[in-house]
Gaussian input, Z-matrix of N, CA and C with variables (Angstrom, degrees):
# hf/3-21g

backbone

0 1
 N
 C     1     B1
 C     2     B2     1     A1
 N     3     B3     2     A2     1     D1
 C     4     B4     3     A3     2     D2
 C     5     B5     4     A4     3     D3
 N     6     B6     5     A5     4     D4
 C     7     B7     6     A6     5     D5
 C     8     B8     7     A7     6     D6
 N     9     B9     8     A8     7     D7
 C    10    B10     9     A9     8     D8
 C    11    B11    10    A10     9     D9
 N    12    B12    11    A11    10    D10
 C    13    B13    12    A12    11    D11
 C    14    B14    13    A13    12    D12
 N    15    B15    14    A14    13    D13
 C    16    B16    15    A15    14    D14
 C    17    B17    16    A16    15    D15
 N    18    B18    17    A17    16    D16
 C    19    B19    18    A18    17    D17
 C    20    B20    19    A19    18    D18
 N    21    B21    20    A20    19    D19
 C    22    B22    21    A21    20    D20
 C    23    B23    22    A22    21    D21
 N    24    B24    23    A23    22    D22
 C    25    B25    24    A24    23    D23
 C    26    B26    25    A25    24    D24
 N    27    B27    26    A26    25    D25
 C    28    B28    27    A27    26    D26
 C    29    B29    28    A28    27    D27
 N    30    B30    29    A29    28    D28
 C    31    B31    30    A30    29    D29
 C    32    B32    31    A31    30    D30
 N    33    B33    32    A32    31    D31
 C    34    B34    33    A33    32    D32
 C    35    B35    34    A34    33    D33
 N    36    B36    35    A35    34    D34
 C    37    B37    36    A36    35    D35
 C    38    B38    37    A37    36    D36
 N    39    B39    38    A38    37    D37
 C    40    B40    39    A39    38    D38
 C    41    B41    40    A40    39    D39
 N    42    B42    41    A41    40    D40
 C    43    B43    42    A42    41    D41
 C    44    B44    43    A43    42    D42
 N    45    B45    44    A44    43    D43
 C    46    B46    45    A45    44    D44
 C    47    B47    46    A46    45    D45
 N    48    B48    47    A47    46    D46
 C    49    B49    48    A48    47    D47
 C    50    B50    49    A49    48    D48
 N    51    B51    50    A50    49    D49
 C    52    B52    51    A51    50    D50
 C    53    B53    52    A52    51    D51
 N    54    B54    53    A53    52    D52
 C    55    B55    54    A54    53    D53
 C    56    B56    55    A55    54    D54
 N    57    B57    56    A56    55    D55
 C    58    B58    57    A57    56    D56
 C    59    B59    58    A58    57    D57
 N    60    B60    59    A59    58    D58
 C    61    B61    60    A60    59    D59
 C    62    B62    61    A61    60    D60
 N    63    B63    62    A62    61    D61
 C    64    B64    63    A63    62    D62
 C    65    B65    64    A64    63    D63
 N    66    B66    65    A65    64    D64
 C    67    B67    66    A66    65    D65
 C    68    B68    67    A67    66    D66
 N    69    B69    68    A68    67    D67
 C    70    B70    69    A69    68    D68
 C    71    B71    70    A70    69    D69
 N    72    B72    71    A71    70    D70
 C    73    B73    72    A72    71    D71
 C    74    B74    73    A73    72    D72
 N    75    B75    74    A74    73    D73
 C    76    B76    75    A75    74    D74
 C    77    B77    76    A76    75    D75
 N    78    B78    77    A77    76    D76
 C    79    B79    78    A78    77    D77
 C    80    B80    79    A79    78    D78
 N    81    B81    80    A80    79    D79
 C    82    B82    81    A81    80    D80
 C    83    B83    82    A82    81    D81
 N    84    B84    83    A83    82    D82
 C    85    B85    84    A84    83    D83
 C    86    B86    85    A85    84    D84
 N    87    B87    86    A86    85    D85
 C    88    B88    87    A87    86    D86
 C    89    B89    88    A88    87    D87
 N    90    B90    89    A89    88    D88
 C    91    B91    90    A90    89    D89
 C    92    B92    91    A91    90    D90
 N    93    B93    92    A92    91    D91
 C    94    B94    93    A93    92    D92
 C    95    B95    94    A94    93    D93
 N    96    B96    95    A95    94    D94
 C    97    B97    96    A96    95    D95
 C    98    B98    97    A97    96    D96
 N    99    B99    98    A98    97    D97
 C   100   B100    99    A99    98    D98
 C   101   B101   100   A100    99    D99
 N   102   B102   101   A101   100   D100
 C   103   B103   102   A102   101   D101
 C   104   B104   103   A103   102   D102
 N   105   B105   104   A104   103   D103
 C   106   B106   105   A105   104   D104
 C   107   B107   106   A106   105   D105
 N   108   B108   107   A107   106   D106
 C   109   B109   108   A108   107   D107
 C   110   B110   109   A109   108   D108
 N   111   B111   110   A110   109   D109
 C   112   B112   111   A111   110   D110
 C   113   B113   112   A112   111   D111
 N   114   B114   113   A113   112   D112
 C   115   B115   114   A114   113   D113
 C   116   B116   115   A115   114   D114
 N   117   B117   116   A116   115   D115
 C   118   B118   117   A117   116   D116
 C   119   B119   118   A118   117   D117
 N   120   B120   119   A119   118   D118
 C   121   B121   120   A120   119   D119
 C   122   B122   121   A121   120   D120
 N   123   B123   122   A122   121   D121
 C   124   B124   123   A123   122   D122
 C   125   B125   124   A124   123   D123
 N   126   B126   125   A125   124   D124
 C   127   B127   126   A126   125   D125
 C   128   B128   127   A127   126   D126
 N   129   B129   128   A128   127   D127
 C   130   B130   129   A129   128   D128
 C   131   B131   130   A130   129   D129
 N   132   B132   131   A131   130   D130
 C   133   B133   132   A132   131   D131
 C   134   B134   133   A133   132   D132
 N   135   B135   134   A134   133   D133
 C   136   B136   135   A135   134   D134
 C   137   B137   136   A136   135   D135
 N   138   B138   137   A137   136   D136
 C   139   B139   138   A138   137   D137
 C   140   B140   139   A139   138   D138
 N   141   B141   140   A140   139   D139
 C   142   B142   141   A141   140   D140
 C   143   B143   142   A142   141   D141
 N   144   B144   143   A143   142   D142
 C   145   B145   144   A144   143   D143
 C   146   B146   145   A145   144   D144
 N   147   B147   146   A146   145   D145
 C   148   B148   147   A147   146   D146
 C   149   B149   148   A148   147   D147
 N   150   B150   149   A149   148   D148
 C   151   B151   150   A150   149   D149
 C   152   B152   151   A151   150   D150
 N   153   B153   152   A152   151   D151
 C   154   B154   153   A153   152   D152
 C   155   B155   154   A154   153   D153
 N   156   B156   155   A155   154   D154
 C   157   B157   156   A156   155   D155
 C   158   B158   157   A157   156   D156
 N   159   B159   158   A158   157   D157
 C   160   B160   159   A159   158   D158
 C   161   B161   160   A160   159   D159
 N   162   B162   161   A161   160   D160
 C   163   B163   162   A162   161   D161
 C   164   B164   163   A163   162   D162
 N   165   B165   164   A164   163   D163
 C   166   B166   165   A165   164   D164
 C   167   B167   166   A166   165   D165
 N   168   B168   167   A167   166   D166
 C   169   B169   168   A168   167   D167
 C   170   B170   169   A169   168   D168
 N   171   B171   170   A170   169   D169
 C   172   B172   171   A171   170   D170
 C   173   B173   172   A172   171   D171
 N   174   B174   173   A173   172   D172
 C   175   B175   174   A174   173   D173
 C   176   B176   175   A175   174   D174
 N   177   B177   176   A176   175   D175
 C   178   B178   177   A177   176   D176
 C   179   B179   178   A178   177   D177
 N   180   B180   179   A179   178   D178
 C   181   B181   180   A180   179   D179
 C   182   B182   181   A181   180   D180
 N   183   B183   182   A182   181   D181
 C   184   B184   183   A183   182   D182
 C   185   B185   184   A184   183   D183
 N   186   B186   185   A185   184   D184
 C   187   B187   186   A186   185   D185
 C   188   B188   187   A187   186   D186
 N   189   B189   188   A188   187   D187
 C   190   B190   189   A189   188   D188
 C   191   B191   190   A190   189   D189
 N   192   B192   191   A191   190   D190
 C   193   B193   192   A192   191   D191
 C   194   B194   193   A193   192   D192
 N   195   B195   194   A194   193   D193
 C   196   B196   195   A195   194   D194
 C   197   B197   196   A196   195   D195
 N   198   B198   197   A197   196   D196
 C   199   B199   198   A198   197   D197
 C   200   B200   199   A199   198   D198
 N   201   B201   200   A200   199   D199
 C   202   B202   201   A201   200   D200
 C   203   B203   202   A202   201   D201
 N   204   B204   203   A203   202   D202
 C   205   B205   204   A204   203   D203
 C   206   B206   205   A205   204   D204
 N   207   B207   206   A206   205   D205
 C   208   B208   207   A207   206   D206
 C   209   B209   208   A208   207   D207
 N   210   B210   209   A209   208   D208
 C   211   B211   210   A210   209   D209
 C   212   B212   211   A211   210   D210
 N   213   B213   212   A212   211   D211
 C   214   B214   213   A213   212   D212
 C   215   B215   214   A214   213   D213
 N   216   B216   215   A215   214   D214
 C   217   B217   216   A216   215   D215
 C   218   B218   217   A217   216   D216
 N   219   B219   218   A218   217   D217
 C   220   B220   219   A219   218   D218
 C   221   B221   220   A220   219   D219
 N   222   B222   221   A221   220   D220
 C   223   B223   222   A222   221   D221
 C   224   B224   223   A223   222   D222
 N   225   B225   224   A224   223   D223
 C   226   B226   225   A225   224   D224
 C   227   B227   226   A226   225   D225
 N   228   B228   227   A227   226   D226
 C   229   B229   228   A228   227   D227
 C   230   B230   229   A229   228   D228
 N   231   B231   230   A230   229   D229
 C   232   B232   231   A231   230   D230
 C   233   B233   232   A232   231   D231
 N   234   B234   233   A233   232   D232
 C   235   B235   234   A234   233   D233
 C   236   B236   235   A235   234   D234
 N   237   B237   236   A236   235   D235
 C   238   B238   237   A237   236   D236
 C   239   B239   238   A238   237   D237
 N   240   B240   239   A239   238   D238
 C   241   B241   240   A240   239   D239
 C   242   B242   241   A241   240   D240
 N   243   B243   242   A242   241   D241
 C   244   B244   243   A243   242   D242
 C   245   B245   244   A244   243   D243
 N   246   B246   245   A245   244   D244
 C   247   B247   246   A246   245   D245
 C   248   B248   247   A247   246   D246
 N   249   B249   248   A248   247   D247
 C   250   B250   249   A249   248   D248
 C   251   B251   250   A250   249   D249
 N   252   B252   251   A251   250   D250
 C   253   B253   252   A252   251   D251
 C   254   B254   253   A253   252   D252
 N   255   B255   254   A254   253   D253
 C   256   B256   255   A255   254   D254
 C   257   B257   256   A256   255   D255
 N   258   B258   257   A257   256   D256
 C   259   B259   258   A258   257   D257
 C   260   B260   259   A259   258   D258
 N   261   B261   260   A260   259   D259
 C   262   B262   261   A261   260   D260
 C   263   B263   262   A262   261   D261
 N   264   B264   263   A263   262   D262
 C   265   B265   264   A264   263   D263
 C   266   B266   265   A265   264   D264
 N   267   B267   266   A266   265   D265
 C   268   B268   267   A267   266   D266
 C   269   B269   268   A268   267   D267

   B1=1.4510
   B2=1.5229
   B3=1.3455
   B4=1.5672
   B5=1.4701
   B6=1.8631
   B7=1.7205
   B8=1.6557
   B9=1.5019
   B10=1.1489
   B11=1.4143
   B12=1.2289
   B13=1.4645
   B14=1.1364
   B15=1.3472
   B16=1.3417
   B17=1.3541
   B18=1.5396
   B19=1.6559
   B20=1.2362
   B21=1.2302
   B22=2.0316
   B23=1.4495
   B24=1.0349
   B25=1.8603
   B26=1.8233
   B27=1.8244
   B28=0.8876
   B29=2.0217
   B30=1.5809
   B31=0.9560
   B32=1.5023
   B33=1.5108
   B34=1.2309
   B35=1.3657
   B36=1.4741
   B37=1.3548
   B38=1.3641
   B39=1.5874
   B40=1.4674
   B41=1.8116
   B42=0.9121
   B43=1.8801
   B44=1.4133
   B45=1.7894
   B46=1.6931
   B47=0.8899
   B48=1.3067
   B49=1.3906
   B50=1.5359
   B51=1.6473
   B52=0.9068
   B53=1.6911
   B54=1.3291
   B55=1.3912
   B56=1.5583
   B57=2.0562
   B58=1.1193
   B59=1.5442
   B60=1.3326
   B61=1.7587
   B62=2.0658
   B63=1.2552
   B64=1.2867
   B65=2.0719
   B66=1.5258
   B67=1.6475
   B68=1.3711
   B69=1.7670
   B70=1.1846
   B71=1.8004
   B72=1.2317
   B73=1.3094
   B74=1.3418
   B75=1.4522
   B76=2.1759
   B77=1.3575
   B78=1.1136
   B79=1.5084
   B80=1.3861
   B81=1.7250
   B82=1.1141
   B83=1.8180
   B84=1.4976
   B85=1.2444
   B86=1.2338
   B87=1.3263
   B88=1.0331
   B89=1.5058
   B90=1.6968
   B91=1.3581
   B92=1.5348
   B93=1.4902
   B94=1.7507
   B95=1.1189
   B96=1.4531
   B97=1.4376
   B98=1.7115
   B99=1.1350
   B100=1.2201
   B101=1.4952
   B102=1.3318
   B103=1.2010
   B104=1.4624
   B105=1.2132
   B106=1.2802
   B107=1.7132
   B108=1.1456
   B109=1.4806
   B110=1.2668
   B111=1.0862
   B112=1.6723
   B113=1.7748
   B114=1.1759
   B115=1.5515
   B116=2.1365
   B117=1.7998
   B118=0.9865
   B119=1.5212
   B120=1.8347
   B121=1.4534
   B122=1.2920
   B123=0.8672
   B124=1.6918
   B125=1.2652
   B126=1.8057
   B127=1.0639
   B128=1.5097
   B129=1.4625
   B130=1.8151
   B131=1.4424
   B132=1.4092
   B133=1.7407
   B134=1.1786
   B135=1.5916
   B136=1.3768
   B137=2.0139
   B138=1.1630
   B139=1.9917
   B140=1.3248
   B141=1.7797
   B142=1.1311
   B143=1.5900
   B144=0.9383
   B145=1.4372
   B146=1.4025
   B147=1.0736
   B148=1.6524
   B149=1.3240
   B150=1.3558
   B151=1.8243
   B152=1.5832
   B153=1.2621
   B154=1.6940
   B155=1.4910
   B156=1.0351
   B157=1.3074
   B158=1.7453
   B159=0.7788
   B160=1.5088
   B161=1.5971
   B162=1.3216
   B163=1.4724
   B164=1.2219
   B165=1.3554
   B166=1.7077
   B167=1.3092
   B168=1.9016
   B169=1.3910
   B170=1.8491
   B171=1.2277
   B172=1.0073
   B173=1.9321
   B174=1.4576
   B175=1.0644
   B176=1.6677
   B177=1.2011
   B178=1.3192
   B179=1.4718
   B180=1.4101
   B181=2.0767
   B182=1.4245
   B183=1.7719
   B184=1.8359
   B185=1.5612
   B186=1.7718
   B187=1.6641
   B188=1.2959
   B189=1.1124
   B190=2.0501
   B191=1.6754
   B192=1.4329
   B193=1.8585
   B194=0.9195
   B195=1.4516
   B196=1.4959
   B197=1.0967
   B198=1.4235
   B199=1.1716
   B200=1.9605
   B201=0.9938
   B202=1.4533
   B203=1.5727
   B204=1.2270
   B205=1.7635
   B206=1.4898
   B207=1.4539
   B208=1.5526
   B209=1.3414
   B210=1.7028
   B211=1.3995
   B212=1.7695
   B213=1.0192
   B214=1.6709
   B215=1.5993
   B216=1.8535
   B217=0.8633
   B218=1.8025
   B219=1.3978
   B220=1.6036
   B221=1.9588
   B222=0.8694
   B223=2.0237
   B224=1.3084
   B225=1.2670
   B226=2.2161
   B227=1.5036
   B228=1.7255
   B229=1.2295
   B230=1.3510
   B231=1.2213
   B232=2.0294
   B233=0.7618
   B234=1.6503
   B235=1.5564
   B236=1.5744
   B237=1.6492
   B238=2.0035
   B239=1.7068
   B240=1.3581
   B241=1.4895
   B242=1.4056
   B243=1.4310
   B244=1.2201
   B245=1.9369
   B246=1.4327
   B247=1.3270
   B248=1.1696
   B249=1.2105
   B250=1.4106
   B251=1.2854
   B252=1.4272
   B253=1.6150
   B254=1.3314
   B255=1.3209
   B256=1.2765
   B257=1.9414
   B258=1.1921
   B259=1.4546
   B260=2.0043
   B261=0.9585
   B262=1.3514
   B263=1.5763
   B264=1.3081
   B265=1.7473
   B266=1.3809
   B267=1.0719
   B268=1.3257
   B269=1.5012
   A1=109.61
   A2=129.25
   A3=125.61
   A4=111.96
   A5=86.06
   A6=90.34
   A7=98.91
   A8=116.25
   A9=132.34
   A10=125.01
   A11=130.14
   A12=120.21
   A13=135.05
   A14=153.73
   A15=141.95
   A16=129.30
   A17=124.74
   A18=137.83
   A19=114.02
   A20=81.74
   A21=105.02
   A22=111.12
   A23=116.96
   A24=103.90
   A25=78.42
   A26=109.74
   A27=108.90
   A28=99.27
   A29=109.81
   A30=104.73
   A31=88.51
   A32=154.09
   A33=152.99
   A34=115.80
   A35=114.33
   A36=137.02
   A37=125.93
   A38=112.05
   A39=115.72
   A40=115.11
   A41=120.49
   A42=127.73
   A43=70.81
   A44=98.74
   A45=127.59
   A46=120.48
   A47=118.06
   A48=124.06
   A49=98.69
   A50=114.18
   A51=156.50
   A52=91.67
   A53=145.98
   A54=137.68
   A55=129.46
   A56=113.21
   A57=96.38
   A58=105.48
   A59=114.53
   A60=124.72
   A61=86.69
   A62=91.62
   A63=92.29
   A64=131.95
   A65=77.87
   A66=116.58
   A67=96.65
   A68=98.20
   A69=120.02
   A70=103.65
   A71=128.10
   A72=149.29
   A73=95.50
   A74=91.32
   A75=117.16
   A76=103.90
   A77=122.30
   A78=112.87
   A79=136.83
   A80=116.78
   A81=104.89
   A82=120.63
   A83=100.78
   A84=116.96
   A85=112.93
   A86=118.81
   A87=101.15
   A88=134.18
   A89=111.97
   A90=119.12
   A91=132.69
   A92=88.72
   A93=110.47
   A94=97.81
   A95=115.69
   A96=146.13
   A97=124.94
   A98=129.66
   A99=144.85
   A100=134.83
   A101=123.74
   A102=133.34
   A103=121.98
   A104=141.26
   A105=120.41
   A106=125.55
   A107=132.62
   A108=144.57
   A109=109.62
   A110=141.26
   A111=138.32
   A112=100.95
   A113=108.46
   A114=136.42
   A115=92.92
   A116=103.30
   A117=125.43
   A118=93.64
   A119=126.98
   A120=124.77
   A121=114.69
   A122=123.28
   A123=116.50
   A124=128.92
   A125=127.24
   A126=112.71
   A127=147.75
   A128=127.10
   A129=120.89
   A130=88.08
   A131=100.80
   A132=110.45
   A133=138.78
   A134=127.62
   A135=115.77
   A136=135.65
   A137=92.33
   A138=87.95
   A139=98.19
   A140=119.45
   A141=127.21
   A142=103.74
   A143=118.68
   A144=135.21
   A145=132.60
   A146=140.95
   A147=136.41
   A148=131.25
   A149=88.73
   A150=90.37
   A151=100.39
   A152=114.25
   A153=130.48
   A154=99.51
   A155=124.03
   A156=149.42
   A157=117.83
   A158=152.53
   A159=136.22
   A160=93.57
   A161=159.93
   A162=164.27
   A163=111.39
   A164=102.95
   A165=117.15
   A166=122.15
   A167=115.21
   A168=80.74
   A169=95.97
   A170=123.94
   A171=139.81
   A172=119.34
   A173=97.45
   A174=95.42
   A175=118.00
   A176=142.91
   A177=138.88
   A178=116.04
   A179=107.48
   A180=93.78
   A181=113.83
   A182=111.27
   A183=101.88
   A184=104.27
   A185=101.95
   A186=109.96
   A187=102.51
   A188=135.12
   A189=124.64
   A190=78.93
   A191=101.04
   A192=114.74
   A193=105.12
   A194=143.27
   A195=148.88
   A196=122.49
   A197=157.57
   A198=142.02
   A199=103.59
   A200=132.01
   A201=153.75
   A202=128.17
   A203=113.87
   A204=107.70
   A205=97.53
   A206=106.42
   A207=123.18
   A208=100.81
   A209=127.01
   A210=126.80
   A211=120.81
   A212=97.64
   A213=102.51
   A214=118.77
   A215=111.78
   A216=104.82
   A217=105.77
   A218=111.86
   A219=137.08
   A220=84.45
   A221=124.87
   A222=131.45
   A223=88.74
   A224=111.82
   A225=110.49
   A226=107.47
   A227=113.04
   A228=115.66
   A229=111.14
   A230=125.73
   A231=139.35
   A232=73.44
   A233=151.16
   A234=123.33
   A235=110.95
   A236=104.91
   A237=104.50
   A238=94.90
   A239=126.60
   A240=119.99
   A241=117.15
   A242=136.80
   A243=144.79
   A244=108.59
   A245=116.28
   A246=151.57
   A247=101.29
   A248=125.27
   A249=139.78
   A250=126.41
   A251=137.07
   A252=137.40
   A253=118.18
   A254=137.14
   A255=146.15
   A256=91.49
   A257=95.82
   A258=93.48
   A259=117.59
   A260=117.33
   A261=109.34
   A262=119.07
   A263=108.24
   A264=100.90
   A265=119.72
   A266=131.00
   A267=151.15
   A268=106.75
   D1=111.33
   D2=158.90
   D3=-73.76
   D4=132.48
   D5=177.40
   D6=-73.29
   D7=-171.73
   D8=165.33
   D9=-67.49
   D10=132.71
   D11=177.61
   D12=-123.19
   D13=96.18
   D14=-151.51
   D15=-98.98
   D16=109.92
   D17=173.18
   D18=-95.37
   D19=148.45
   D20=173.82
   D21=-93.64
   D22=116.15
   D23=-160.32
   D24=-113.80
   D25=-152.78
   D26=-152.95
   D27=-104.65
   D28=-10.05
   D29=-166.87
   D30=-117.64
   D31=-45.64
   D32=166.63
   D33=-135.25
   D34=-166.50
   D35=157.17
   D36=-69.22
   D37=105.76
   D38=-171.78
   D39=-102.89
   D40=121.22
   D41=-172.41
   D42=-101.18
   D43=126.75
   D44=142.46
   D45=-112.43
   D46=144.70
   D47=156.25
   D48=-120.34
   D49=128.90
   D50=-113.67
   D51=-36.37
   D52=-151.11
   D53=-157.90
   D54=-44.95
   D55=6.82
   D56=-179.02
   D57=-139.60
   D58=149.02
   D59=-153.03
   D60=-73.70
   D61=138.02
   D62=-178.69
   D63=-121.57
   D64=-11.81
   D65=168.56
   D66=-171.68
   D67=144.45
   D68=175.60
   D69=-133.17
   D70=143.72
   D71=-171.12
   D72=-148.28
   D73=118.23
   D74=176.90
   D75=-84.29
   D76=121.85
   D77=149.81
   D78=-25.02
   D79=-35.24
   D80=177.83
   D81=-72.67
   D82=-3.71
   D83=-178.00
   D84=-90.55
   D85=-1.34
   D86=160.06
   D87=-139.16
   D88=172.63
   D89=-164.18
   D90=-81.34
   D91=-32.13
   D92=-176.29
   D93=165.87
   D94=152.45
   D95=152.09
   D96=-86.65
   D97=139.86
   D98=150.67
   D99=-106.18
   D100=172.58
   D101=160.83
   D102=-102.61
   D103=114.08
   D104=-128.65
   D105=141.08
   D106=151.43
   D107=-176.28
   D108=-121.16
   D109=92.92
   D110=-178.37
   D111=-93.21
   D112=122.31
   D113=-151.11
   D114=-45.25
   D115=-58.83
   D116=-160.32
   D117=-93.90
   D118=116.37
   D119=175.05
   D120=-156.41
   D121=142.44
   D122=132.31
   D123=-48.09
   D124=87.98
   D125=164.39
   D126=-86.90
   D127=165.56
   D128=-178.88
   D129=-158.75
   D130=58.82
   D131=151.55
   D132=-102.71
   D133=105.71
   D134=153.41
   D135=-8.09
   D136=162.64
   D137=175.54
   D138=-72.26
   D139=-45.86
   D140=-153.07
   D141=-125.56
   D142=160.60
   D143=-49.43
   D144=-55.06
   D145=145.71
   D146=-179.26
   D147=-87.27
   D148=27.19
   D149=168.98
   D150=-115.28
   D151=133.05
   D152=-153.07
   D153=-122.18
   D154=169.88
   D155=-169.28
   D156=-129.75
   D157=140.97
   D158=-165.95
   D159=-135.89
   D160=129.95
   D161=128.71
   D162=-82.90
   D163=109.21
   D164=151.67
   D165=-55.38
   D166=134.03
   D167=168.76
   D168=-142.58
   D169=-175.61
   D170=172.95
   D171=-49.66
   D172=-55.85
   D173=-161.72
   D174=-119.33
   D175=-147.67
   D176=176.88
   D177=60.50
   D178=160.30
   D179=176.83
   D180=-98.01
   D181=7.60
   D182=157.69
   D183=-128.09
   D184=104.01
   D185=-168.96
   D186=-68.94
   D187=6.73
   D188=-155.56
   D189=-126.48
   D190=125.90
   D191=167.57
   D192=-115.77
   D193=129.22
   D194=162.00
   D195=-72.79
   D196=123.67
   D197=160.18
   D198=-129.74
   D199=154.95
   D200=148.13
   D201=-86.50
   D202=91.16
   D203=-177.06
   D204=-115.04
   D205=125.39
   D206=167.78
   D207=-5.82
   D208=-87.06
   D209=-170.17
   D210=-82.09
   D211=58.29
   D212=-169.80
   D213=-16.75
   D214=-55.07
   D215=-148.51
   D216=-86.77
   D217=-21.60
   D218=-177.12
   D219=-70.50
   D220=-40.80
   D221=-178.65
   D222=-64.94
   D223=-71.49
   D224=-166.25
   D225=-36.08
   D226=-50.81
   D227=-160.53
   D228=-65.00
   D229=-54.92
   D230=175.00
   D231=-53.61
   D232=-88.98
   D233=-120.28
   D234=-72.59
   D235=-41.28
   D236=-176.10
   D237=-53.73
   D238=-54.79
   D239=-174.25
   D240=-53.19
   D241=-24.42
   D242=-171.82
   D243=-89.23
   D244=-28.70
   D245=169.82
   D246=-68.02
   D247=-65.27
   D248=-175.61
   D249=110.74
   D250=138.42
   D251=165.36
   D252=36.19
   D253=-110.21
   D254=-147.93
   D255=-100.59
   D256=-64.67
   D257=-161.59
   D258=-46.71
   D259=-33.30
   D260=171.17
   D261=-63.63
   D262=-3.15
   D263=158.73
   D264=-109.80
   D265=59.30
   D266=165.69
   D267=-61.37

């Protein structure tokens, strides 16, 4: 079984499961990132590990996406820079 895996490509955030993109979330879609579990989401979490990530985003009717990446907090940082400036700390 491949867990889920999450890349920063050049246009968004891509969730794999194992060689094929399985959700993709654009940057321009979105608002900010956190560290964090927002109750109400879209999730694409692994069992392991349990430190989560939360992304705001613009559009859809569940704005909170969940994802879990091995190094959470080294993930938060690329992604707010890829997001851009202020807005990835929402």
């Amino acid at each position: 079984m491949f867990p889920f895996t999450y890349e920063l490509s050049g246009e968004g955030l891509e969730v794999r499961f194992g060689p094929w993109v399985v959700r993709r979330i654009y940057y321009s879609d979105m608002t900010g990132a956190e560290a964090g579990y927002a109750f109400w989401n879209e999730h694409w979490s692994n069992f392991w590990p349990w430190e989560h990530i939360t992304i705001r985003r613009k559009t859809g009717l569940i704005k909170n996406f969940v994802i879990n990446p091995p190094d959470r907090d080294q993930f938060l940082n690329e992604l707010r820079l890829k997001i851009g400036g202020d807005r990835g700390r929402s």
